[in-house]
C-alpha positions in Angstrom: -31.0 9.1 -33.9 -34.6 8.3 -32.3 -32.6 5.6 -29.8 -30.1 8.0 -29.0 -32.6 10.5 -27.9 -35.0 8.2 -26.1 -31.4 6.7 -24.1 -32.1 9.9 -21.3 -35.4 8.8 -20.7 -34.8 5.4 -19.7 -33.7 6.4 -16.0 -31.3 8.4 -13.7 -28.4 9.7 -15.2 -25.0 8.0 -13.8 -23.5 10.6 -12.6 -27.0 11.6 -10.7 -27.1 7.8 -9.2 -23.5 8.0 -7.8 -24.0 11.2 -6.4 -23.4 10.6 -2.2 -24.8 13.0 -0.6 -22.1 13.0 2.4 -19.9 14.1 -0.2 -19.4 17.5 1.2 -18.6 15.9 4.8 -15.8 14.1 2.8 -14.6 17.2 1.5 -14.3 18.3 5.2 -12.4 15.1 6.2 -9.5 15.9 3.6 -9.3 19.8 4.2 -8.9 18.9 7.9 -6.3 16.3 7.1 -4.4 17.8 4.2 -4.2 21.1 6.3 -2.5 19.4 9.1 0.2 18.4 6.7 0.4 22.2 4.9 0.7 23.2 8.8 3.8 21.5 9.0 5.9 22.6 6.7 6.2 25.7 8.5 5.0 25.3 11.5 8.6 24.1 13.1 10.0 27.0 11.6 9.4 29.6 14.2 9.6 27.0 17.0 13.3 25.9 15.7 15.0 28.3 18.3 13.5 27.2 21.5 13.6 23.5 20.5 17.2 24.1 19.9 17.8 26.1 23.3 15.4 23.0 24.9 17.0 19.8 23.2 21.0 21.7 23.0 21.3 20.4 19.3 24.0 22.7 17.2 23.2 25.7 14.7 24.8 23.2 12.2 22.0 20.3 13.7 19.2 22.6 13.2 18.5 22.5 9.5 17.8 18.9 9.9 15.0 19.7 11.4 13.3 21.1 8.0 15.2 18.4 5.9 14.5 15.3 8.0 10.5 16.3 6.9 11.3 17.5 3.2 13.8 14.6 2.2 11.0 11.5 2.8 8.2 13.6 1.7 9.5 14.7 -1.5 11.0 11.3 -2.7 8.6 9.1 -1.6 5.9 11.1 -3.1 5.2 9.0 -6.3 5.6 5.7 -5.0 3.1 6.5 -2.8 0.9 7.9 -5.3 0.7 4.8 -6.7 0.6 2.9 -3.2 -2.6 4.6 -2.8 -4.0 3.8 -6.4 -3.3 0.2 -5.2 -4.3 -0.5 -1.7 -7.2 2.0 -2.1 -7.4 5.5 -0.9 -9.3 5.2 1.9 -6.5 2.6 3.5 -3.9 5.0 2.3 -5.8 7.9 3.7 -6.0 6.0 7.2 -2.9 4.7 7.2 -1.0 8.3 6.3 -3.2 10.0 9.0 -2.6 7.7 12.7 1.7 6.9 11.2 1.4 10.9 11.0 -0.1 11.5 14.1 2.0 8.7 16.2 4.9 10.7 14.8 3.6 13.8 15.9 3.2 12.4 19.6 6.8 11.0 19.5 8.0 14.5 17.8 6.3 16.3 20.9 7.8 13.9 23.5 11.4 14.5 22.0 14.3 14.5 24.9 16.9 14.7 22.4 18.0 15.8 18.6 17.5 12.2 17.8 14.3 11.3 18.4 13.0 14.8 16.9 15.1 13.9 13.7 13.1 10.7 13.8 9.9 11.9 14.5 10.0 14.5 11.6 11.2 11.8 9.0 8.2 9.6 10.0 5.9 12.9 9.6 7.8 13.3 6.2 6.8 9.8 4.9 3.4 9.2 6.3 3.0 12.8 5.0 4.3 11.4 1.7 1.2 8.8 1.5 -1.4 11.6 3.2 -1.0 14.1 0.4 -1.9 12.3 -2.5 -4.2 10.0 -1.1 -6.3 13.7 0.0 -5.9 14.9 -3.6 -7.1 11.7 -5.3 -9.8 11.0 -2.9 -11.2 14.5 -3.6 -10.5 14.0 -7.4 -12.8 10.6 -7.8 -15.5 12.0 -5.1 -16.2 14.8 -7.1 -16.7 14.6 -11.3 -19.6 17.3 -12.0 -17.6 20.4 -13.3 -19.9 22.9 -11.1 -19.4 20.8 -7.7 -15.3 19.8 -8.3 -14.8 23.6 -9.1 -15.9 24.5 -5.6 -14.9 21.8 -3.8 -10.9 22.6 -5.4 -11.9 25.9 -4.8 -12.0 24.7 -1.2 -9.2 22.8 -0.7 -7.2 25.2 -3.0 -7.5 27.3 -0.3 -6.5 25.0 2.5 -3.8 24.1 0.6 -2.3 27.7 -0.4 -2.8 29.1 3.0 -1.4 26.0 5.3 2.1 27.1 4.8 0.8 30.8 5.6 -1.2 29.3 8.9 1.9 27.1 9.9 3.7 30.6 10.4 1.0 31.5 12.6 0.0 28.9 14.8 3.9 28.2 14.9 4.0 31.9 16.4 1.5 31.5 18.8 1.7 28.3 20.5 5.2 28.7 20.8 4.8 31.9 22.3 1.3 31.2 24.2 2.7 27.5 25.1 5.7 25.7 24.5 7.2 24.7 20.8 6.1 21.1 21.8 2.6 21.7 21.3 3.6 22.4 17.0 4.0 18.8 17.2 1.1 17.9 19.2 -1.4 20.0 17.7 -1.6 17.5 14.7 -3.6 15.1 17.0 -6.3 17.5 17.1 -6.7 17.0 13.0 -5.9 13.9 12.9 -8.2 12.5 15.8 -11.3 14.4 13.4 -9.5 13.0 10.2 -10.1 9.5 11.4 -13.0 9.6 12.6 -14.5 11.0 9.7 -12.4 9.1 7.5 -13.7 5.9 9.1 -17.0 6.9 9.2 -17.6 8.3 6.0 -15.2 7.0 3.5 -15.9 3.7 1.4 -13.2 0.8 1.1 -12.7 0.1 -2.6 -11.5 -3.0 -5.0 -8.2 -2.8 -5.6 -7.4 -2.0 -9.4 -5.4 -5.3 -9.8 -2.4 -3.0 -10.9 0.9 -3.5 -10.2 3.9 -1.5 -8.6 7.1 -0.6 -11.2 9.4 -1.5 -8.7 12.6 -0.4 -11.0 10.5 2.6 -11.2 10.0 3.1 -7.4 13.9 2.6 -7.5 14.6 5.5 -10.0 12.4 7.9 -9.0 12.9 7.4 -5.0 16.6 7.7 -5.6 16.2 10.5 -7.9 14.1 12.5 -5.6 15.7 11.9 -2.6 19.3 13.2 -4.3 18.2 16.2 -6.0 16.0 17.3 -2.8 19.3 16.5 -0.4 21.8 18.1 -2.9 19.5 21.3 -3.0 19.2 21.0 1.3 23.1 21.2 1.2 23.9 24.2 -1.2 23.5 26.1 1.9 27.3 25.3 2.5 27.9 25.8 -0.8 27.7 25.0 -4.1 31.3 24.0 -5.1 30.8 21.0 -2.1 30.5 17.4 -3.5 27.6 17.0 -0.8 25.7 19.7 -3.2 26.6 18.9 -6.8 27.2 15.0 -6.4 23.8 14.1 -5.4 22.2 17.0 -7.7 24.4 14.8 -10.6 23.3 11.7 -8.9 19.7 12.8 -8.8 19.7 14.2 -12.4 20.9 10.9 -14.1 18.5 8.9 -11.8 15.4 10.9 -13.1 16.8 11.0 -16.6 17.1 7.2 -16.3 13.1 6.7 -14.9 11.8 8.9 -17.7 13.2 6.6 -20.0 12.1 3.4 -18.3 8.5 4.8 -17.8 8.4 4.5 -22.1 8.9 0.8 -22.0 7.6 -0.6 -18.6 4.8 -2.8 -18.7 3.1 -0.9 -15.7 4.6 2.2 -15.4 4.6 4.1 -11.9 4.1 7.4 -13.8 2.2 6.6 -16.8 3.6 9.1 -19.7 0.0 9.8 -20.6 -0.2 11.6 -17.0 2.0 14.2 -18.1 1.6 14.2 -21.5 -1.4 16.1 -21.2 -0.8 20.1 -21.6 -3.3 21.2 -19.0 -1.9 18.8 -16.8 1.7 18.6 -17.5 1.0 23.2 -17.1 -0.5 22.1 -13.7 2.6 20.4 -12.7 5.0 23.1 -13.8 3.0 26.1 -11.9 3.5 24.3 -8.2 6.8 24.2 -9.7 7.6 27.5 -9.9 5.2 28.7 -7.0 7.1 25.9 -4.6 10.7 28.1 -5.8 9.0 31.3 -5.8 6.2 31.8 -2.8 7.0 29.1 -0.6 10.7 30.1 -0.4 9.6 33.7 0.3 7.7 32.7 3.6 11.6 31.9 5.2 13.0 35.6 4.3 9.9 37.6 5.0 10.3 35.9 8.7 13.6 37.2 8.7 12.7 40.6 7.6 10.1 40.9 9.9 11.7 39.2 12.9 15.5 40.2 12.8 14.9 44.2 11.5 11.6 44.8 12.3 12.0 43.3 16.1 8.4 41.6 15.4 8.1 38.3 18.1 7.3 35.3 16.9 3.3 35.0 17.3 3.2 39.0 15.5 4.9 37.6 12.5 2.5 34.8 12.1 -0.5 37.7 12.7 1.4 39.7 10.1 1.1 37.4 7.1 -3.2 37.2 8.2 -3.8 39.2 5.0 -2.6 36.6 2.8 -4.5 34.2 3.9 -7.3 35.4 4.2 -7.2 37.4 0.9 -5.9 33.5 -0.7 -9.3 31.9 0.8 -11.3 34.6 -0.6 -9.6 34.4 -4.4 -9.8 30.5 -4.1 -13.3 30.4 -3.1 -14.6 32.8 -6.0 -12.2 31.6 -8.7 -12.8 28.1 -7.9 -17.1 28.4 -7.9 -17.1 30.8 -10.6 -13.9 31.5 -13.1 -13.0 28.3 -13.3 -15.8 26.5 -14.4 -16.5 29.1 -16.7 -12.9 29.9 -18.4 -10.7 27.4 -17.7 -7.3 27.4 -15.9 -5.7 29.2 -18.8 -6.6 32.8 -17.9 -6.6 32.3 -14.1 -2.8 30.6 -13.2 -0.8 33.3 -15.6 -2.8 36.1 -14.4 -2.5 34.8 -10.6 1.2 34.5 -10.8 1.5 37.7 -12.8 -0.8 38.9 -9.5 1.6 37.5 -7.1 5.0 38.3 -9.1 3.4 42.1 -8.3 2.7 41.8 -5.0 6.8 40.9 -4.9 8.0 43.6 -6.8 5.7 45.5 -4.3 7.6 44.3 -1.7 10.6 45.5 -3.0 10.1 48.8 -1.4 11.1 47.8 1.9 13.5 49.2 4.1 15.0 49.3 7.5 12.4 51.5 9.3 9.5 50.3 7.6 6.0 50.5 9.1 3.5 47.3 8.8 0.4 49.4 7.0 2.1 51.3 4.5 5.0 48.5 3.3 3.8 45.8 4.2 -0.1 45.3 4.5 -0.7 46.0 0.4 2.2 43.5 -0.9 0.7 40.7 1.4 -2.9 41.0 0.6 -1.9 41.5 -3.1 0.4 38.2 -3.1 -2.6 36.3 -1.4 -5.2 37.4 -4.1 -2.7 35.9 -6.7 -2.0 33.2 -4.8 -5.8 31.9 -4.6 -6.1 32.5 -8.3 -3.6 29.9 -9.0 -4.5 27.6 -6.5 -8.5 28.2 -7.2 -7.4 26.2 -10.8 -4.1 24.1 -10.7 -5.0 21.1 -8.4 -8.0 20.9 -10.4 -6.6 21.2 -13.6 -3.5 18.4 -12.1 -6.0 15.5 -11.8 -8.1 16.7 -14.4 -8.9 14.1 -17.1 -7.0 11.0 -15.0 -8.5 7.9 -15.2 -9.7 6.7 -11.4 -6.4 4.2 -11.0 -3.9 7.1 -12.3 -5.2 9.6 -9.9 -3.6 8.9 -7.1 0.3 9.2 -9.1 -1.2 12.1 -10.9 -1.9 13.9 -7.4 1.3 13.2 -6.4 2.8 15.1 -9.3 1.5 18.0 -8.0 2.8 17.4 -4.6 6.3 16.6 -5.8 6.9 19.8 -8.1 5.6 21.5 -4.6 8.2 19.7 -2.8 11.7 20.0 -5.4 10.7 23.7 -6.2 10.7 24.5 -2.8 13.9 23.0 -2.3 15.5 24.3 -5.2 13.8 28.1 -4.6 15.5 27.6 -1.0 18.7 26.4 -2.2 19.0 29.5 -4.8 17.3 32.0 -2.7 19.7 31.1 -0.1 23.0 32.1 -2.1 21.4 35.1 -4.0 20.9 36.8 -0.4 24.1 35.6 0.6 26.1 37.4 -2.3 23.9 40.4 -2.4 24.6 41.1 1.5 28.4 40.6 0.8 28.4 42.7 -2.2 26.3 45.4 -0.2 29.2 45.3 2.8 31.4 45.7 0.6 30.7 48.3 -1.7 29.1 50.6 1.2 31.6 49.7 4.6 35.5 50.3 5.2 36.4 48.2 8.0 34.1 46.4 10.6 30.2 46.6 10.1 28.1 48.2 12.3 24.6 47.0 13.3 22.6 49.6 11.4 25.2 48.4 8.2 24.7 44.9 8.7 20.8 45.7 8.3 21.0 47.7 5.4 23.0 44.8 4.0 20.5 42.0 5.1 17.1 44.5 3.9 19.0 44.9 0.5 19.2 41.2 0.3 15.9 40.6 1.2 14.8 43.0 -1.5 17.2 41.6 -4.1 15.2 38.3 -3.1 11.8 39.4 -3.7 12.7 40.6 -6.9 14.1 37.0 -7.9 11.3 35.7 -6.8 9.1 37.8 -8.6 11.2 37.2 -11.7 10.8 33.2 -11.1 7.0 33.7 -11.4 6.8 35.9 -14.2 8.9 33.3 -16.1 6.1 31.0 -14.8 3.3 33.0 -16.2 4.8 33.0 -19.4 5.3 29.1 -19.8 2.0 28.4 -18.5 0.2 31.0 -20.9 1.9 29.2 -24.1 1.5 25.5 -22.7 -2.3 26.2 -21.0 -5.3 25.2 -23.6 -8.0 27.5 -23.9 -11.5 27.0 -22.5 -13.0 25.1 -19.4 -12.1 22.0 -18.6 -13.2 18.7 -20.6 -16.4 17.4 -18.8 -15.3 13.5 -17.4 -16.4 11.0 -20.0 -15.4 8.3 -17.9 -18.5 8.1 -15.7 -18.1 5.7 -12.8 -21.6 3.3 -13.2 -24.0 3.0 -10.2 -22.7 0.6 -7.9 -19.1 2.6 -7.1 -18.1 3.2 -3.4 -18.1 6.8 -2.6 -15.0 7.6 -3.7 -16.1 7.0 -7.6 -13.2 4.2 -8.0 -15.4 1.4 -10.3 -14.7 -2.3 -9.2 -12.0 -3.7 -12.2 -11.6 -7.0 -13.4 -8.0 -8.0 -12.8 -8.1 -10.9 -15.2 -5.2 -10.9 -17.0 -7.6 -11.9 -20.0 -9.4 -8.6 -20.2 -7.5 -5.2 -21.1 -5.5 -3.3 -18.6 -7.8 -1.0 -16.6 -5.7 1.7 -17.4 -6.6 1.0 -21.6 -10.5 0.8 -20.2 -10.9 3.6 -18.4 -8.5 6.7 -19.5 -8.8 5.9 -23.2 -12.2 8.0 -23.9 -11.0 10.7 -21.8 -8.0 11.2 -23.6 -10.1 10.9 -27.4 -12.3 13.3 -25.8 -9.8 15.7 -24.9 -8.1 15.9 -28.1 -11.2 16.3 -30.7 -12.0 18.9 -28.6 -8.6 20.6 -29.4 
């Protein structure tokens, strides 16, 4: 006992002599980087139109668009995840960045649909490498519980609004410019990512791990199908081109969850998801990728097609959100979080949002902005940053340094298929609420005030889906969630780690796995504390 207590004395603390104090410049570097990517998941959205009228592609040609972005980015995710954990973050961070960017600059230079189909499946991919690189990078940079709950705090917020701010800037540069420049404005974040990210990043060892390539295989395939069978249920859901590759996708997963048990280096580790913080992490972007995300398309609609709003007063309208999402973010993050633990803050913040929906329910064909609109917004934002003040935290939580980029890519990847399944279903529940409007309330040919009554009371039938998907959330998260703050890192990184935290491992294949070295304690930890 008199050893133990004299150990303190004996000089800095660890985690004090691994502290860097650019840390918070770092921070900076992936918010600017990771929002660039959030920005384009929507940003095309509201520039689809004059693209189309510009390059003379089909209605039929213009979903591709979206998909050509969402079909690389969701199935490459956890290769990539593990990429990173290989070559080292910082590579991966560079790398994803300038292959995004030079996609970008071919995107904007488009002079047909070819090229811009091209363009947006590079952005996809290089995206696919970005995203978790940001995640893990900010995951090992940061291990004292007071700092990593602002600094997800942070980029919780960047993160939860970049789909809100895509809307925006979409609205306004292709209003104040051209819809060119929502390709080239990703140079601007990724000249300042690079820079930074050369400047102030650390290259570090490589782990000596290896890539599951049967696993890359599975999980690739499996991705890829379920994401492009969810893309086509737009056509329908009886077409082979929907329900082939969502059976084709579903035994390809099934079959990597199986291998991932008996691989010698597993590219998702089942100890990853075992965890119930984490594996409740996973599942919230889940549901918030089918319920919020999807939401974005139809309140465009709404706003757009019955309200008569332009494109840049659309992206102005959803302001509230955003902001209000920063504000819950930056609070929950600095100050619930650390304090309670993600169990009371993602139920309550999709309880918060799932509100905010039913809220919106109200809406109608002469609806004004302040009185229908203004509350539901703000109200869906505040619920919004309560979630994402805790889950990316809580996703990479507890990971040992070589698992965090694959466990940051978890989160990504529930983003990615719920979003494409909450499209695919939100989709067809409008579609059959419209026709079962028409045709219970019209005798012969529509008129235009008919048609929207019918496309409001699908809108509204939407929002109460949605709100429906996220209560269902809130429930499994509350019974899967473990009381109490987060466990405290055990696994310290020692003194001489590069700024990123990722310790220098012996690849021998004498000494034990890194993966046995490093996540073992964490784990123990965890569990006597339960």
């Amino acid at each position: 006992m008199a050893a133990r207590s004299a150990a303190p004395a004996a000089g800095p603390s660890p985690r004090a002599a691994v502290a860097d104090p650019r840390r918070w410049f770092v921070l900076a570097v992936i918010c600017c980087a990771y929002l660039m990517v959030g920005l384009d998941l929507t940003v095309m959205n509201l520039a689809l139109p004059d693209a189309q009228k510009d390059l003379g592609f089909t209605d039929a040609d213009r979903q591709w668009i979206v998909t050509a972005y969402a079909l690389p980015f969701g199935s490459l995710l956890l290769f990539c995840g593990r990429l990173s954990d290989l070559i080292g973050r910082k590579r991966a961070f560079v790398v994803g960045l300038a292959g995004f960017a030079i996609a970008s600059a071919v995107g904007g230079a488009a002079s047909d649909f070819e090229t811009l189909v091209t363009a947006r499946a590079a952005q996809g991919a290089f995206a696919a490498l970005l995203s978790p690189a940001c995640l893990s990078l900010l995951a090992t940079t940061f291990t004292d519980p007071k700092e990593r709950g602002k600094a997800f705090g942070v980029f919780g917020g960047v993160v939860a609004a970049g789909g809100g701010l895509g809307l925006i800037v979409g609205g306004a540069l292709t209003s104040g410019l051209d819809w060119r420049w929502c390709m080239y404005v990703n140079l601007v974040f990724a000249v300042a990512g690079l820079i930074g990210g050369m400047v102030l990043l650390t290259r570090q060892p490589r782990t000596g791990a290896q890539m599951d390539v049967p696993g890359v295989v599975a999980a690739s395939g499996g991705m890829f199908a379920v994401v492009f069978g969810f893309s086509n249920a737009e056509d329908g859901w009886s077409r082979i081109s929907t329900w082939g590759f969502l059976a084709v996708g579903g035994v390809l997963l099934i079959a990597f969850a199986f291998w991932q048990t008996r691989a010698a280096h597993p590219l998702l580790p089942p100890r990853v998801v075992a965890d119930r913080n984490r594996g409740g992490a996973y599942l919230t972007v889940l549901f918030v990728g089918a319920g919020f995300f999807s939401l974005l398309l139809f309140l465009v609609f709404y706003m757009q097609n019955i309200l008569g709003y332009s494109a840049i007063v659309s992206g102005c309208a959803l302001l509230p959100t955003v902001v209000c999402t920063i504000l819950a973010t930056g609070v929950g993050g600095t100050k619930l979080v650390p304090r309670f633990g993600p169990r009371p803050m993602i139920p309550s913040g999709l309880l918060v949002t799932a509100l905010g929906l039913a809220w919106l329910t109200r809406i109608d064909v002469d609806s004004t902005y302040a009185a229908d609109l203004l509350g539901p917004l703000a109200l869906i934002g505040a619920g919004m940053g309560l979630i994402y003040s805790a889950v990316l935290n809580t996703g990479t939580s507890g990971v040992a340094p070589q698992d965090a980029g694959v466990a940051s890519a978890c989160v990504s990847a529930g983003q990615q298929v719920g979003g494409a399944l909450g499209t695919a279903l939100l989709n067809t529940i409008a579609a059959t609420a419209a026709t079962g409007w028409l045709d219970g309330n019209v005798q012969g040919r529509p008129s235009l005030e008919q048609l929207n009554l019918a496309a409001v009371h699908s809108y509204s039938t939407v929002f109460w889906w949605c709100a429906a998907i996220l209560t269902s959330g809130a429930a499994v998260t509350a019974l899967l969630l473990r009381s109490g703050p987060l466990p405290t890192p055990t696994n310290t990184p020692p003194a001489n780690t590069s700024p990123d935290n990722t310790p220098p491992v012996d690849a021998s294949p004498d000494k034990a796995s890194p993966d046995d070295a490093v996540e073992g304690p964490s784990e123990q930890a965890e569990a006597e504390r339960v």
